[in-house]
N, C-alpha and C positions, 0 to 999 in steps of 0.2 A: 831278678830278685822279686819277691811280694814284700810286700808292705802293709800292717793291718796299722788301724791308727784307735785306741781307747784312752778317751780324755785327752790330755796332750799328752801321753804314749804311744811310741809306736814300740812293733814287733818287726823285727828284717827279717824274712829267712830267705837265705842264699841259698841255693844246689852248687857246690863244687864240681861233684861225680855221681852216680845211680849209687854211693853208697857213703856219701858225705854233704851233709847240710849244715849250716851254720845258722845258729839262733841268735839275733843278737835284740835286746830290749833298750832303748833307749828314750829320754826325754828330748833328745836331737832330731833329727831325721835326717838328716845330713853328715851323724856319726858313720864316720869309716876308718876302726881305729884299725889297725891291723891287729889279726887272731895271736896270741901267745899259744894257741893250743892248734890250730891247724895250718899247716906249714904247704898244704896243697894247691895248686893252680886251677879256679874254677878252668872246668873243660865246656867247649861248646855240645854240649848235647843234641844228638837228631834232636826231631820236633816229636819224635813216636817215644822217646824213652822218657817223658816227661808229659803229668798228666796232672789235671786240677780238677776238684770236686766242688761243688758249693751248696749246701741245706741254709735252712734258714738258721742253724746256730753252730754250726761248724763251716768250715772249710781243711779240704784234704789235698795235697800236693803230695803226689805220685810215681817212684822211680820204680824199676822192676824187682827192687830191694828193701825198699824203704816206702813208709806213710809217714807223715806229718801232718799232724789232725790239730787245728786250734781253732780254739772256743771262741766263737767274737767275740762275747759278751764277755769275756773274763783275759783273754789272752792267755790261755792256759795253754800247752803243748805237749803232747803226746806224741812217742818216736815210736812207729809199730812196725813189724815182717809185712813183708808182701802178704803173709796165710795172715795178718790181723795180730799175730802174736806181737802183745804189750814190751818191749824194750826198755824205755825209760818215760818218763813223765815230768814236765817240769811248771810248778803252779807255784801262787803266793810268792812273786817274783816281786824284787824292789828295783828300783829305777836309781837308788844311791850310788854313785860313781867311788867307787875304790882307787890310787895310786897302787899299779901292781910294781913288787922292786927284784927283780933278780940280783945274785950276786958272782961278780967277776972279779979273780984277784983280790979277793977282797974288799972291793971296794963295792958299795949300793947303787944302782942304777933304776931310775923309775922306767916302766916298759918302755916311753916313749923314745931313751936315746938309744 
């Protein structure tokens, strides 16, 4: 995992696979809620398919698929191709903690049971 820390936020991002990352922002640092959205088992990666950059206002972590570009100064996040082509973006992040509720049966459950 990396770790960036702005203010008392942090940013986690996890590598599951060369083509699965996890974003997670939080006010914890020691948040590890389990994902609703990725169901995958991080894999141990060689040490060659996983690669990190550092400028003085970015940092870039590496897979032969994927970029992941975040801003220090902002915690901003950028998902790009391997060629630099833009994917998704994610800025103006809040650190407000939502209760996520599926439902089963009908009846309401918050994610955590």
């Amino acid at each position: 995992s990396y770790i960036f820390q702005l203010d008392t936020k942090y940013l986690k991002i996890r590598v599951y696979n060369e083509k699965i990352v996890r974003i997670t922002y939080s006010a914890d640092i020691s948040n590890n809620k389990k994902s609703v959205m990725i169901t995958a088992v991080p894999e141990d990666l060689p040490e060659d398919a996983l690669s990190e950059e550092r400028t003085d206002t970015e940092c870039f972590i590496k897979t032969k698929y994927l970029t992941v570009a975040v801003d220090k100064a902002t915690l901003n996040v950028k998902f790009l191709r391997s060629d630099g082509t833009l994917l998704s973006s994610a800025s103006g992040h809040s650190l407000v903690e939502y209760d996520v509720f599926k439902t089963t049966s009908g009846k309401a459950l918050t994610a955590s049971e």
